[in-house]
N, C-alpha and C positions, 0 to 999 in steps of 0.2 A: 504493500500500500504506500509505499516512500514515507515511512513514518517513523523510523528504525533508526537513520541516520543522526550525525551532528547535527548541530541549529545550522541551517546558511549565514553567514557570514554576512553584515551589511553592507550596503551597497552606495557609494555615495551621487555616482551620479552614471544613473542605470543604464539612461538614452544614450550618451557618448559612449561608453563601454560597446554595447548592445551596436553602435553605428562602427563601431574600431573591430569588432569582432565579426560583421556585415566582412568589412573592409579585405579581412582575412581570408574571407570565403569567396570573395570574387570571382578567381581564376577557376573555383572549379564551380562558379553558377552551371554552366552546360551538365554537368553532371547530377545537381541537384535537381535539377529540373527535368531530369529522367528517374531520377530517385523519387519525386513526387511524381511520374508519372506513372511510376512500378504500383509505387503506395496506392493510387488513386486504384488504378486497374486491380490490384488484390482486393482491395477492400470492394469494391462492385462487386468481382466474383464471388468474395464473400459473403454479402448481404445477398446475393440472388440465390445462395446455397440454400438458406431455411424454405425459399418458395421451390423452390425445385425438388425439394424434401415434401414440403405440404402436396405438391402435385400428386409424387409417390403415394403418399397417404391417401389423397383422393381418388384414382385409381384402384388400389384394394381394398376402400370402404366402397367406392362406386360399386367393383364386383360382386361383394359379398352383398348389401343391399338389393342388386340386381339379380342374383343369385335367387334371391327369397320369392321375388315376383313371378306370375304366372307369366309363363312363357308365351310368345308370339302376339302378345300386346305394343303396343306403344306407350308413350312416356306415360301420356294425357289420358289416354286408356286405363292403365294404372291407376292413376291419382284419383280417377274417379272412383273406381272400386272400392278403393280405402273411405274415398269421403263415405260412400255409400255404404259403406259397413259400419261407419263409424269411427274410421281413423283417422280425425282430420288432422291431428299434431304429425303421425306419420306421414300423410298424404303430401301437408305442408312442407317437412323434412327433405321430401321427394322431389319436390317439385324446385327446390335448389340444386340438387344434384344431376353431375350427366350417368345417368343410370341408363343400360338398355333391358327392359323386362326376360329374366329367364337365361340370362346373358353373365357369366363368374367374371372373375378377374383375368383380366388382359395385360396375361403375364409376357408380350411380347412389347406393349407399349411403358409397363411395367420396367421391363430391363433396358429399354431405353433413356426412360427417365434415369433409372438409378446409374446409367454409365455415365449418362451428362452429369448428372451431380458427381461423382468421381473426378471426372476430367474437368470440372471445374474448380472443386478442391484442389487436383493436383498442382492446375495450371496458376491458382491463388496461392499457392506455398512457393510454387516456383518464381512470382513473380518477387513474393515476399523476403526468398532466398536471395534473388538478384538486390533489391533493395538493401537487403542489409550486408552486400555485399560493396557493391557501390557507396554505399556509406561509411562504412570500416574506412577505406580509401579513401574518399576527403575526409572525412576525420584525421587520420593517420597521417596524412601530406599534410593536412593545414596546421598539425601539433609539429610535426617535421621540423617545417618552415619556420615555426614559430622558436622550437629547440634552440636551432640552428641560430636562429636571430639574438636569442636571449645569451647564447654562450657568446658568439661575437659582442655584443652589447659588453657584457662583463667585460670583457678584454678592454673596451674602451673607456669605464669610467673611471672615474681619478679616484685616488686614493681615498679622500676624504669621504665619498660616499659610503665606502667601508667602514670607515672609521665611525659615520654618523649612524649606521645600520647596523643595528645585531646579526652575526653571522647565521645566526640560524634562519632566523628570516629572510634573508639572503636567498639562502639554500632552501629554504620552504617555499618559496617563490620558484626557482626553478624545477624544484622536481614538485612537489605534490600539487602545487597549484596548477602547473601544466597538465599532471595527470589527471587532475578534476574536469579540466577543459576537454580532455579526450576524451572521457567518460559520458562526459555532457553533450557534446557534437555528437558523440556515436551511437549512445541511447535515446539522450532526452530527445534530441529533436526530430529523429524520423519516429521515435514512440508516439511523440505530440502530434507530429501530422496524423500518421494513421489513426490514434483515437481519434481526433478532429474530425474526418474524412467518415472514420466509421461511425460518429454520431449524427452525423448528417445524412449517411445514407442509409443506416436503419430507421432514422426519424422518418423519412422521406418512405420508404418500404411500408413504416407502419399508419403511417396517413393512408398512404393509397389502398393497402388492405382494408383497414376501417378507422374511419378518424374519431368515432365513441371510444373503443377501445384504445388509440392511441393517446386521447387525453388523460385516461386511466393511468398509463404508466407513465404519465409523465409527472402527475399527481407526484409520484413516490420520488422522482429527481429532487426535488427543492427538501424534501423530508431527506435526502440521503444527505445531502449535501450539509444541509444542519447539523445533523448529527455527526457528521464526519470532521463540520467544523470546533464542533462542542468540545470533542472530545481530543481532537489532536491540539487543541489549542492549553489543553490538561495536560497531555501527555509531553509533549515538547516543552512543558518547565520542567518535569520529569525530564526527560531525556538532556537538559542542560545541567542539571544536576547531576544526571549520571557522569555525564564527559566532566565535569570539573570534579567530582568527587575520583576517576580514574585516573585523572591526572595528579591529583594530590596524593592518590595510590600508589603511584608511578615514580612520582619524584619520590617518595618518602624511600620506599625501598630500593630504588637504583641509592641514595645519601649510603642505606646503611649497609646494602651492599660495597659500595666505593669505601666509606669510609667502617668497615666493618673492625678491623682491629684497633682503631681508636673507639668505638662502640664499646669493645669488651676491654679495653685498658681501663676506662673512665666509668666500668660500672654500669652503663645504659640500657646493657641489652632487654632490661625490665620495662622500660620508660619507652622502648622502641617497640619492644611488644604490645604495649598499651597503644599506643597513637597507629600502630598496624591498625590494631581490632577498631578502634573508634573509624579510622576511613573506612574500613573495609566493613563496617556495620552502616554507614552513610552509604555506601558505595549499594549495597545488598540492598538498602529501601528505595533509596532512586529508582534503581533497575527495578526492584520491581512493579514499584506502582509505575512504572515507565511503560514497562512490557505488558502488563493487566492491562491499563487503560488502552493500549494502541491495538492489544488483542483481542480487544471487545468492538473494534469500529468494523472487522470482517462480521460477526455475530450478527451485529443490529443493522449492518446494512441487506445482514442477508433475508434478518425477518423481513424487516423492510419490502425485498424482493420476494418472498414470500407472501405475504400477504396482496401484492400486487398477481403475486401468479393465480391466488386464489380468486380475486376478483375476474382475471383473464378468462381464468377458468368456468366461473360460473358464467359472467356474461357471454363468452364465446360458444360455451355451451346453450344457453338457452337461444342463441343467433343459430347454430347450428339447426336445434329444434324446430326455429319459426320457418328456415330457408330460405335465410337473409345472407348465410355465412357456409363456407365449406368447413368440413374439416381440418382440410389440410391446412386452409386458411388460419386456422383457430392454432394448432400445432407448429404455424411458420410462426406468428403472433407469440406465441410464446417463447420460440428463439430468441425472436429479435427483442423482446423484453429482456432476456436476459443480457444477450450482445448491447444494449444500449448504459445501464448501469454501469458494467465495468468500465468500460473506455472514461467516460466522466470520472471514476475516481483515478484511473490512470493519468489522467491529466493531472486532480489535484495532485497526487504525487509527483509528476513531472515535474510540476512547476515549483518545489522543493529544491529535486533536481537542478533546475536550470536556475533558477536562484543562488545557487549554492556556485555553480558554473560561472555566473557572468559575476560574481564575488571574487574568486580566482583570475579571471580573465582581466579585472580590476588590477588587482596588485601584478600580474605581469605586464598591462602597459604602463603601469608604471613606471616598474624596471624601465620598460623599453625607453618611457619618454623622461629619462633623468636625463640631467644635464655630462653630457660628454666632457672628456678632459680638450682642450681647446686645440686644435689641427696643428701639428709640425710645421715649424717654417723650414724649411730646407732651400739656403741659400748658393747650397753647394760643397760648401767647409764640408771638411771629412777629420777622424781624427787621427788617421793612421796607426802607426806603431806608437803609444802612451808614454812618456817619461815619467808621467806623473806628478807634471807640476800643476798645483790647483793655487787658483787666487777666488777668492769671494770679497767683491769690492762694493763697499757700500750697501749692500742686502739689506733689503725691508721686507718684513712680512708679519700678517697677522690673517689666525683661521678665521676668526672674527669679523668683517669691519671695524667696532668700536674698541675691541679689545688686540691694544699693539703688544706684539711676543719681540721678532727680530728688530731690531733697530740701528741702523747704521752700522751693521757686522761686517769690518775686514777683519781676513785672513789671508796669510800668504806662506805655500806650504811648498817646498823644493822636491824634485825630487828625490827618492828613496829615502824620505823624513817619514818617522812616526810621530803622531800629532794624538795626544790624549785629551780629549773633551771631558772635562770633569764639572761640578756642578751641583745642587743641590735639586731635587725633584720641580720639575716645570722649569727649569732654567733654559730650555730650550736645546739640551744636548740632543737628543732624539728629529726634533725637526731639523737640524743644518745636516743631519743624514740624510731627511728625506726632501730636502732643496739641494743635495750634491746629487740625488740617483733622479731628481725629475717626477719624482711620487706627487710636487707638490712645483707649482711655476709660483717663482717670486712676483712681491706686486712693484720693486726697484730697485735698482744695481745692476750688479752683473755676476756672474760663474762662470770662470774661464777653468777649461783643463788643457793644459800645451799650449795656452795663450789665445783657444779658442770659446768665443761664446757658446758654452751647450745651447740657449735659447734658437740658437739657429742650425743646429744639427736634428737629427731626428731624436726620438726618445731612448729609443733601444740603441740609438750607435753610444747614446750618454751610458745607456746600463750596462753595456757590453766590455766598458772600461772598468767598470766594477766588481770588484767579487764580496759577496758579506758572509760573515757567519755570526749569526742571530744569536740570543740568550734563549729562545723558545727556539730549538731543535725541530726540523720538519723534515721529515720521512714519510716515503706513500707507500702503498703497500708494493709490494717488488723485493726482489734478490738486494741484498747488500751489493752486489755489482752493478745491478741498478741505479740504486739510490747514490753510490756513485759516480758514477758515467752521467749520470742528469746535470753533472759541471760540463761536460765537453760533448757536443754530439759526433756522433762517429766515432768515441774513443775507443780504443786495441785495446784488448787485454793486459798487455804492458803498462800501458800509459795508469791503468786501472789501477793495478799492480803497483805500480812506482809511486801512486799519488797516496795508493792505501798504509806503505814503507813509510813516508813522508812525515804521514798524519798518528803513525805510529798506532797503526789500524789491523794492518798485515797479521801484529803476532795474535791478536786475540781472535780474528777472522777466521786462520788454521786449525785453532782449535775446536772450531765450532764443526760440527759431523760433516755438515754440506757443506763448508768453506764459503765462498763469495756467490756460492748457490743459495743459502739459508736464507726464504722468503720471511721479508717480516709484515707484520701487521702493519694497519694504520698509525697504531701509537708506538710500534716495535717494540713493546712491553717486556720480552725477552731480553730487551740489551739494559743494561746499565742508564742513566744520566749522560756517565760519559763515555760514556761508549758512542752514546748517538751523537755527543758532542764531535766527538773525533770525525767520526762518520761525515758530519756536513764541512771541518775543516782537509780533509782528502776530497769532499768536492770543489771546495775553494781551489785545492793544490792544482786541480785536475782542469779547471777553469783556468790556470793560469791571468788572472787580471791586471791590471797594468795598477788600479790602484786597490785598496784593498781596507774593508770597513769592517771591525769588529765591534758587537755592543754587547758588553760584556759577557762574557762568553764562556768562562769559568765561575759563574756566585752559585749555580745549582751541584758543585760536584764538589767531593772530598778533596784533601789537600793531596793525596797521592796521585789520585789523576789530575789534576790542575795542575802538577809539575809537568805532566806528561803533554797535557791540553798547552802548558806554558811553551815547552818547547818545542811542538806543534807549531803553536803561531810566530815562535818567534824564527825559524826555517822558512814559514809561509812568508812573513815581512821582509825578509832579506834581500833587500834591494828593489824591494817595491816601497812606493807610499802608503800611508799608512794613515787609517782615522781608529783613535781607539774610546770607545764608549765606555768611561769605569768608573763603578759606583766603590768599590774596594782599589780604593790609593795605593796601598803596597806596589799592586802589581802594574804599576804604571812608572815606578819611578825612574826606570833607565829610557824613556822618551825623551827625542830629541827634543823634544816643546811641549808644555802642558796649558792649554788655553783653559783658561776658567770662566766657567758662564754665571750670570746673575741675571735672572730679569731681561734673559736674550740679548742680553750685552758678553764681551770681551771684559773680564774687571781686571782679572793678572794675566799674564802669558811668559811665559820661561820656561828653565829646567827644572826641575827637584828640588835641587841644593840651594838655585838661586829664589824661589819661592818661597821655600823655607825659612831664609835670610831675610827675605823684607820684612817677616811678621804680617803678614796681612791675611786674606779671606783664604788662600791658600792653607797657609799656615794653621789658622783655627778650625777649615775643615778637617784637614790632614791629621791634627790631634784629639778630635774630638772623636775618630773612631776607638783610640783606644784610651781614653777616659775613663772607661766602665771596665775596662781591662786591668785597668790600673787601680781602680778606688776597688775594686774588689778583692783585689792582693794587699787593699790597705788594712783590709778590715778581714785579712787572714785565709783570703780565699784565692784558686790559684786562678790565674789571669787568663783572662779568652784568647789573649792572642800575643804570649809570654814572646813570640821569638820577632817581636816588632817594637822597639823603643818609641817615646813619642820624641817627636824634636825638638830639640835643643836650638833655646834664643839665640 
């Protein structure tokens, strides 16, 4: 009954959606337009099935009737006999019917009729087969095309739409919302037609049979319809309850799954139990007053139609009796009563459906019509082979309009210099990464790399100069030779091999049964922290870049691998340029230059020793990590981070 489902989604402006989803289906108008001409031609054959049935019927009541009478009379002859006996209800009976006196069933006119009703069924399925054949197909192309479009689309928008958009919804947008649109093109709308089609030409079937009777069953449409709305209108705060009550079901147990051994460190598994059984007893009443109330709208529709057959029943019988009415008339009449109720509640269900559809269809032109990251100017400039000198002269920028982040930022980095961006949280270390790769176009200045303005090379020629390795480790699922060869395309096994040595990758990869075969997961769950650390510095290695961005890239791993991860990157940097992103100062102190951010400003810039020396914001960051290291050894506790002195005025 489409009553089962989520609530549809709201829609905020139905007509544009509805006219952009028109839009989509243009190319295959010629197609649809044979789809509705399949539809139309089933459904005729199908309404003309119950009269082709009633023919049958008449026929084998004609005989048997005919049967009864004395032979070698006429109709008229007949009827009079009857009156004249006293059977005028018979007589009357007769006198609608083609009876021939003394005459059985005309079992040769008989198996003709019943082969056309056959071959008109058959040729009604078949037409109905091609329909939902032809249907499948622009559904399937117009979802296609749309895929198609939404993955390119993704490619195109600028970072920040990320950034403003939760990834999941992102991602719910391209897969499930598309797959609701497929659902909906490929059911709702050739369902919709054919109900449509088939209430109009049953209505039309039962007029012409007898239009007393057909205002009988129509009596019962507005009674169905009521009640169908009574009660779904119940049942669908049910069923919103259920999905939010599943959902809270859902979250709770993936929390205590994920977080299951702090559950039983901290005592809870009591408290986790309790708050189970409390959703999952919400969970239990939604559903069922959910399920009760939607289960009872087939019940009452069908008294409903019941008691309509009874009324068919009696009036078409006593029409039968006067020989106002045939039989088979009476028995087609009571098909199409039936065939007419359902199609109308197929529609209310549809349009559930197709609600729920053009809701989806919604949030993907959305995606579609965000604003794009602004066209390449490509002047020609090329960057060649990178030495890796970068200048940022003058740079302004702010996510905001009202609110200024960068402000009159130079920088001037040579190359094969490491440059350590340090910084208090919002300082703006993180965006002058994403104004160096172009994730983000400045709104004044310039970014040269080799003395070329990137604003006027392409995007990707700017990222291609780049290699990064991230604090969030990203791995797809694939072979660890995979997940490394994704720095270089086309890389040899060598190269694979050399980069995995490099990254200091190689020895724990051996040991693993499949070697640089061993498929990992999404999250590679199997490997270590650093393990997967390493894993994306061997695709740095592998990527060979001319300049080279780390952001912090060792705060998730133990100090034993961080020696290892350390001299990793410090192989990796050798003789490249270098951005280094660190929130732990230790591991930055042998950089050529340490720029320090405040407020998207430059406040110090130097070395180690020489920042230390000024006493300034350097300075009292650099000691303030071990403050607490220190007052805790004062007060007789050993020191978090014993083997790092603070420095000295």
């Amino acid at each position: 009954m489409g009553m089962g489902g989520p609530p549809p989604a709201k829609i905020h402006d139905a007509g544009r959606t509805l006219r952009q989803l028109l839009g989509r289906l243009r190319p295959e108008l010629p197609l649809i337009a044979i789809v509705v001409l399949l539809g139309t031609g089933s459904v005729v054959l199908s309404v003309i099935g119950p009269k082709i049935i009633g023919n049958a019927t008449n026929v084998i009541f004609d005989g048997i009737v005919g049967k009864m009478l004395p032979a070698g009379l006429t109709k008229e002859q007949a009827i009079a006999l009857l009156q004249a006996h006293g059977k005028g209800q018979i007589a009357q009976m007769v006198s609608g019917m083609n009876v021939t006196p003394g005459v059985g069933i005309d079992f040769t006119a008989l198996g003709q009729i019943l082969l056309l009703a056959v071959a008109v069924y058959l040729f009604a399925s078949v037409l109905m087969w091609a329909q939902g054949y032809l249907m499948a197909g622009v559904a399937q192309r117009t979802v296609y095309a749309m895929r198609r479009d939404v993955e390119a689309k993704l490619s195109r928008l600028p970072l920040k739409y990320f950034d403003s958009h939760p990834h999941g919804d992102v991602l719910s947008r391209v897969t499930n919302d598309v797959d609701n649109i497929s659902t909906t093109l490929q059911q709702g709308l050739s369902q919709i037609v054919t109900s449509v089609l088939t209430v109009v030409g049953v209505l039309a079937m039962m007029l012409w049979i007898s239009w007393l009777l057909a205002l009988i069953a129509l009596v019962t449409v507005p009674l169905s319809v009521v009640v169908t709305l009574l009660i779904a209108r119940r049942s669908q705060r049910q069923f919103a309850a259920q999905w939010k009550w599943t959902g809270s079901l859902n979250g709770h147990v993936e929390e205590m799954h994920t977080g299951h051994a702090l559950v039983q460190a901290f005592g809870r598994r009591a408290r986790a139990r309790e708050i189970f059984d409390e959703h999952n007893q919400k969970l239990y009443e939604a559903s069922f007053r959910a399920q009760f109330l939607s289960g009872i709208i087939q019940p009452a529709i069908q008294f409903l139609a019941n008691l309509n057959y009874v009324a068919i029943a009696v009036i078409g019988g006593y029409r039968v009796a006067t020989g106002t009415m045939t039989l088979g008339d009476v028995q087609a009449f009571i098909q199409y009563s039936r065939q007419f109720t359902m199609p109308i509640m197929q529609i209310a269900g549809q349009m559930n459906l197709l609600q729920s559809g053009l809701a989806s269809a919604e949030r993907v032109f959305e995606l579609l019509d965000a604003e794009e990251e602004s066209s390449d100017v490509d002047t020609g400039a090329r960057l060649g082979d990178v030495t890796g000198e970068v200048a940022l002269e003058h740079v302004n920028f702010r996510y905001e309009p009202d609110k200024p982040l960068i402000d009159d930022f130079n920088l001037q980095v040579l190359p094969g210099q490491t440059v350590a961006i340090v910084g208090p949280t919002g300082a703006g270390k993180t965006t002058i990464v994403n104004l160096l790769m172009r994730f983000y176009d400045i709104d004044s200045g310039r970014i040269r790399v080799d003395k070329v303005n990137t604003a006027e090379i392409p995007r990707d020629e700017v990222r291609r100069a780049f290699g990064m390795v991230l604090q969030d480790t990203w791995l797809f699922a694939g072979t660890i030779r995979d997940n490394i060869a994704y720095g270089k395309e086309g890389a040899t096994e060598e190269e694979v091999v050399a980069a995995a040595q490099a990254a200091h990758v190689d020895s724990f990869v051996r040991t693993l049964q499949k070697g640089y075969d061993t498929v990992l997961d999404e999250d590679a769950s199997d490997l270590s922290s650093g393990q997967r650390q390493l894993l994306t510095i061997a695709r740095a290695f592998l990527a060979d870049p001319g300049i080279l961005i780390l952001d912090e890239a060792t705060s998730n791993v133990d100090t034993r691998t961080e020696v290892l991860i350390q001299k990793a990157m410090a192989q990796l940097r050798r003789g490249r340029t270098s951005f280094v992103i660190a929130h732990r100062l230790s591991t930055i102190r042998n950089a050529d230059t340490i720029v320090v951010m405040d407020g998207g400003k430059i406040v110090e810039q130097g070395s180690h020793a020489e920042l230390l020396r000024r006493e300034g914001f350097y300075y009292r960051l650099y000691n303030s990590q071990f403050t607490e290291a220190w007052s805790a050894e004062g007060n007789g506790q050993a020191p978090a981070a014993a083997s790092h002195a603070p420095a000295r005025a």
